[in-house]
KETIVO-850861 format. One line per 5 residues: number of its first residue (from 1); their letters; for each residue x, y, z of C-alpha. Coordinates in steps of 0.2 Angstrom, whole numbers, plus 5000, padded with zeros to 4 digits. Example, Ala and Ser with C-alpha at 12.3 -4.5 7.8 and 13.67 -1.06 7.14 Angstrom:
# KETIVO-850861
1> as> 5062:4978:5039 | 5068:4995:5036 .
END
This chain:
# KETIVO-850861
1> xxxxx> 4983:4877:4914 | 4995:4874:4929 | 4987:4873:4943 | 4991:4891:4951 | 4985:4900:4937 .
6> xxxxx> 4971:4914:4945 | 4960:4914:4930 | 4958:4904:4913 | 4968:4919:4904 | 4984:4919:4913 .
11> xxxxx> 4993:4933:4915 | 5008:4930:4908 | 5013:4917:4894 | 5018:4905:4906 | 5012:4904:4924 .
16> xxxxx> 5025:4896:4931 | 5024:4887:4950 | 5031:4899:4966 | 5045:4887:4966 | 5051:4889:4948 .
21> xxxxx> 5048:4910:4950 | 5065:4912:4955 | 5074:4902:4941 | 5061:4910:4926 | 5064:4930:4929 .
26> xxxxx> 5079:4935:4920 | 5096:4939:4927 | 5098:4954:4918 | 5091:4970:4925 | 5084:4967:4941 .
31> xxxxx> 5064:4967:4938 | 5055:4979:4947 | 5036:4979:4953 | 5028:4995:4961 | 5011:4992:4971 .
36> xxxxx> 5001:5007:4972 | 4984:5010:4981 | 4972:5022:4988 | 4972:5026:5006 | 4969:5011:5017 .
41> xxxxx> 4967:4998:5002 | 4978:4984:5006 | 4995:4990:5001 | 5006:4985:5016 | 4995:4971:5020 .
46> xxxxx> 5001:4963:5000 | 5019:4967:5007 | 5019:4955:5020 | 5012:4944:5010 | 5026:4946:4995 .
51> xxxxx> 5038:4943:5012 | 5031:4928:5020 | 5029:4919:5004 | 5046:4922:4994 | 5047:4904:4991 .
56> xxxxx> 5064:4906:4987 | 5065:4923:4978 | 5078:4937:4987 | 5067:4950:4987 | 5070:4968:4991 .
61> xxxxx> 5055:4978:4995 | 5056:4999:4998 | 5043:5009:5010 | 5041:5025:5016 | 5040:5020:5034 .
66> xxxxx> 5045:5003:5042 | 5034:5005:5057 | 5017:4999:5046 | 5026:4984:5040 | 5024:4970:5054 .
71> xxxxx> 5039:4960:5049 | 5040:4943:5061 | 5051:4946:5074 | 5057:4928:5072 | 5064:4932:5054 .
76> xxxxx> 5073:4949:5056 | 5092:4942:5056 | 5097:4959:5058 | 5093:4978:5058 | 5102:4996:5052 .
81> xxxxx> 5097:5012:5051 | 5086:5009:5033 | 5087:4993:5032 | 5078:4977:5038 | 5086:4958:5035 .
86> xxxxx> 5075:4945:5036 | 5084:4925:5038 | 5073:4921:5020 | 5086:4931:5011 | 5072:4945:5009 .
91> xxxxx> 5076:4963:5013 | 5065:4982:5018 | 5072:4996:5016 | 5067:5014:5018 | 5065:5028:5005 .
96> xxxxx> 5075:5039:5016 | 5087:5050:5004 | 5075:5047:4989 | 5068:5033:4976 | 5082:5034:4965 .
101> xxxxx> 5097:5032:4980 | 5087:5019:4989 | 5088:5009:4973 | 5106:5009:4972 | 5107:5006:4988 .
106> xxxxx> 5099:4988:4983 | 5109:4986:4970 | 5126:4989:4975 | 5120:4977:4989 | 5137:4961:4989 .
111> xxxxx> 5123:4949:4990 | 5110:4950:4975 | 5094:4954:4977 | 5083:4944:4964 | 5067:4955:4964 .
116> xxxxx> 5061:4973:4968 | 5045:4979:4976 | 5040:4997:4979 | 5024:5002:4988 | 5020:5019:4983 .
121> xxxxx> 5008:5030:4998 | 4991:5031:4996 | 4989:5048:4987 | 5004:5043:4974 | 5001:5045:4956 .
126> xxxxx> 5012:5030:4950 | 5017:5037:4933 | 5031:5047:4939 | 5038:5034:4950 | 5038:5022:4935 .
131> xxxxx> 5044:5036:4925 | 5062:5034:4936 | 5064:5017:4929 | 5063:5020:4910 | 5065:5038:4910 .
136> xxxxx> 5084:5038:4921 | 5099:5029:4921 | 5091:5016:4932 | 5084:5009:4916 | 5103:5000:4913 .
141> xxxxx> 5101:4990:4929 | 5082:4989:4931 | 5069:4983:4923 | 5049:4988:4927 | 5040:4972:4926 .
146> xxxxx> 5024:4979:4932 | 5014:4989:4942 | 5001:4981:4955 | 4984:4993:4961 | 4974:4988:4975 .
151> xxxxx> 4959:4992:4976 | 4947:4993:4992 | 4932:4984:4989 | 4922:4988:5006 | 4927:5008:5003 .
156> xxxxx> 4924:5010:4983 | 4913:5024:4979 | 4910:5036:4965 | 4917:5050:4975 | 4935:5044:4974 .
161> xxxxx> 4935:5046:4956 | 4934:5066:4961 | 4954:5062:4963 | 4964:5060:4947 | 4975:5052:4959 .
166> xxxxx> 4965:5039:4962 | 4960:5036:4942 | 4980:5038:4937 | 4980:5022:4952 | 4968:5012:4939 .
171> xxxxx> 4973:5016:4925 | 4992:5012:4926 | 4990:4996:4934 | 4995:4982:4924 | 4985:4973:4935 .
176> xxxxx> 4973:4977:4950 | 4968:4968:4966 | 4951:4969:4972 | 4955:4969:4989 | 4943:4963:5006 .
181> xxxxx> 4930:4954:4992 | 4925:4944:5009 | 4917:4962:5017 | 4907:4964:4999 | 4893:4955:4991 .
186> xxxxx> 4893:4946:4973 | 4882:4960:4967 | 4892:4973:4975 | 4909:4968:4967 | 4901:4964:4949 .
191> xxxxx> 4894:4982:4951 | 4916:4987:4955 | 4922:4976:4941 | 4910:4987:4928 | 4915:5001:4936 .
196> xxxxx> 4934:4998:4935 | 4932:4992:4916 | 4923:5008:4915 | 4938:5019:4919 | 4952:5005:4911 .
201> xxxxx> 4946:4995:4897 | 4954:4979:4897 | 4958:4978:4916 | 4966:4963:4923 | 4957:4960:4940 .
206> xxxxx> 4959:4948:4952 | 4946:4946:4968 | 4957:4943:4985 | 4956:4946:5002 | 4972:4946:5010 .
211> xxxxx> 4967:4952:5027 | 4959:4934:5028 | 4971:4920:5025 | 4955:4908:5029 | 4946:4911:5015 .
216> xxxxx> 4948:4905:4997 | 4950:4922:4987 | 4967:4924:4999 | 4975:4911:4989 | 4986:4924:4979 .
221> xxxxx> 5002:4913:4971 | 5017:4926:4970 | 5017:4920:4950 | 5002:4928:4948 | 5011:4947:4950 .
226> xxxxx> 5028:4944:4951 | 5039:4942:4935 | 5021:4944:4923 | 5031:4955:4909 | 5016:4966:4910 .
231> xxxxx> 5024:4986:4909 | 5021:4993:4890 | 5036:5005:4896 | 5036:5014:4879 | 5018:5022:4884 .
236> xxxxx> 5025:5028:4900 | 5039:5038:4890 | 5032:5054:4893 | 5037:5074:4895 | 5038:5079:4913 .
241> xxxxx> 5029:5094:4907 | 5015:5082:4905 | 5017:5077:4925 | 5004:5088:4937 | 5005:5088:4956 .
246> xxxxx> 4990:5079:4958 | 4989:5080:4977 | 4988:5100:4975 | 4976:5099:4963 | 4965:5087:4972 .
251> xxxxx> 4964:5098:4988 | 4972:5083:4999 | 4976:5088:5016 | 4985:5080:5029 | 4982:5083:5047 .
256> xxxxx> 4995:5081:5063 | 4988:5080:5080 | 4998:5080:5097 | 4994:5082:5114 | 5002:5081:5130 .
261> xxxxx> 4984:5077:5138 | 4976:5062:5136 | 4960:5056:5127 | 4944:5057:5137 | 4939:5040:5132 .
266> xxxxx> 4920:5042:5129 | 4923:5061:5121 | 4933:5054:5108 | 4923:5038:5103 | 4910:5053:5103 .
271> xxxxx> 4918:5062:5090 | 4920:5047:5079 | 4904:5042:5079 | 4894:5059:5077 | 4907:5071:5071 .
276> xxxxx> 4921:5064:5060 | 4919:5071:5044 | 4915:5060:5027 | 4929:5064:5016 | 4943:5061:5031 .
281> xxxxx> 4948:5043:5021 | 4963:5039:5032 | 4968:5041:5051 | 4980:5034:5061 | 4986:5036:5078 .
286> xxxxx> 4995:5030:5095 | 4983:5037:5109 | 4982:5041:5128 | 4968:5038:5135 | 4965:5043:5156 .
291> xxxxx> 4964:5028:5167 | 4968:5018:5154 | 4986:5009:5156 | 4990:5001:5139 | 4992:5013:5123 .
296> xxxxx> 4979:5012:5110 | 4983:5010:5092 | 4968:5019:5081 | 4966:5015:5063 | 4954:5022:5052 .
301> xxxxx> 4952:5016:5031 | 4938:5023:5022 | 4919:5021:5035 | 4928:5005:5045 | 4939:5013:5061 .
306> xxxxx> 4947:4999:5073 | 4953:5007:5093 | 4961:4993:5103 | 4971:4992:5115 | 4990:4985:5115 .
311> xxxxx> 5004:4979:5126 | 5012:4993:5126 | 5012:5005:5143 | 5002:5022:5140 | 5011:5038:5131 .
316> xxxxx> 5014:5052:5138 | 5008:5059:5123 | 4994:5058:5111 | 4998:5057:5089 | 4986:5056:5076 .
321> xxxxx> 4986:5061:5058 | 4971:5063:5046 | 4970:5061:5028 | 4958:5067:5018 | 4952:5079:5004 .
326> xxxxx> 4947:5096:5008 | 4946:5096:5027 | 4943:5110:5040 | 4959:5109:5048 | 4956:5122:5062 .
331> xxxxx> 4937:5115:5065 | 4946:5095:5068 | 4959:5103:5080 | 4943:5111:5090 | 4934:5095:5091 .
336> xxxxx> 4948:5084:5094 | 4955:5098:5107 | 4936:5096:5115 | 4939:5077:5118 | 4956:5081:5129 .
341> xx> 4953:5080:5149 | 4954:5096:5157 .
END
């Protein structure tokens, strides 16, 4: 068994070394891999890792929003409007105009890229995005090799399987990352595992903790989910009939809140303490808080919420969204509204 092989039943029919990666995935059709996730699982934090460990591979990755991506300044050779160039021959880009012109975009590129990467948001079914590569004409020039799932281990709970979002997210990985294993016990992720074979028989799950480089389940080698051959594309060949807006019917909400009055500091670690509702799974947010100099950058995934200062001088304006299933918008903008100086 070669040495970077994660587990005894590798995942592909070779494992090959990072540095052999790039020779081993075929010329023909550029392979594709698309990460999906719920809220706050991990997703961007894989991304930079795909980045910084290319070992050789000219990889072209596609987000939303480049701002969650923190791309070392040292390696950015150049920037446009979309588009990110990093000196390790690696390359983000934005989903600006849509999936499939972003694609193209790729590769009509004069320098080839040799791999692909997508990282769908966190309330994405990912069948209809890997319905564009074997259901379009980017089927002639692409090829989906797999799709990734991370999964939070510090946030799983039965009540995310109330989302069919969140199940599609299991159930069409071809494998899935057990993410942030180092903020669970043994018991706790055995009592994961079951509960993901429940939902996907035959899962193929690897523990990691990519937020903690230290540790010995961060060890990921690229091999182990780039170029695995792993997309049964033939199930995937589905009606569009067959496709629901799963977002609507799982009562998701999304919730923007601006201010041109600053944060009452102790108000507002008030509110997240005693009033922030359970079933908000997501928050972000650059704040103004009075007396303070420095902005705040406020991150919320799952029951874990970091509020720290950064270099930055203060706003003149507060932003924060909220993500979650079912909120009381009217009643958040009240409460939040209550934590503004006068």
């Amino acid at each position: 068994m070669p040495e970077n092989c994660p587990t005894e039943d590798c995942l592909a029919e070779s494992c090959p070394s990072e540095d052999d990666l790039a020779v081993t995935i075929p010329k023909q059709g550029m392979p594709v891999t698309v990460i999906t996730g719920f809220l706050g699982s991990g997703k961007t934090t894989l991304l930079n890792h795909i980045l910084n460990n290319a070992q050789g591979l000219k990889i072209a990755v596609l987000v939303n929003e480049f701002g969650d991506i923190n791309i070392d300044a040292q390696l950015i050779v150049s920037t446009q409007n979309n588009m990110v160039e990093l000196s390790n021959g690696c390359i983000c880009c934005t989903i600006n105009d849509g999936l499939v012109d972003a694609v193209y975009q790729v590769l009509e590129r004069e320098e080839r890229m040799d791999y692909l990467v997508i990282e769908t948001t966190g309330l994405a079914d990912p069948l209809p995005i890997m319905m564009t590569f074997v259901g379009t004409s980017l089927k002639d020039f692409t090829r989906l090799d797999s799709v990734v799932g991370v999964v939070d281990a510090d946030n799983f709970g039965a009540d995310l399987f109330n989302s069919s979002v969140y199940e599609n997210q299991l159930i069409y990985s071809d494998i899935l990352l057990l993410n942030k294993t180092d903020l669970a016990s043994d018991k706790q992720l055995q009592a994961i595992e079951a509960e993901i074979h429940r939902v996907k028989d035959g899962a193929r799950l690897l523990r990691c903790s990519l937020e903690n480089p230290l540790g010995t389940d961060a060890e990921l080698p690229l091999s182990a989910i780039l170029g695995v051959g792993l997309a049964d594309t033939e199930t995937y060949r589905l009606s569009k009939q067959e496709m629901s807006d799963h977002v609507a019917s799982d009562r998701f909400v999304s919730m923007p809140f601006r201010s041109d009055r600053p944060f009452d500091l102790a108000k507002f670690e008030h509110f997240l303490m005693q009033q922030l509702p359970s079933n908000i799974f997501r928050a972000k947010g650059i704040l103004w808080f009075e007396g303070q100099p420095k902005r705040y950058i406020f991150q919320l995934s799952g029951k874990r919420f970091n509020l720290a200062a950064d270099s930055h001088q203060c706003p003149t304006q507060n932003q924060l969204i909220l993500i979650g299933r079912q909120l009381n918008p009217l009643q958040l903008y009240q409460q939040l509204s209550n934590c503004l100086t006068s």
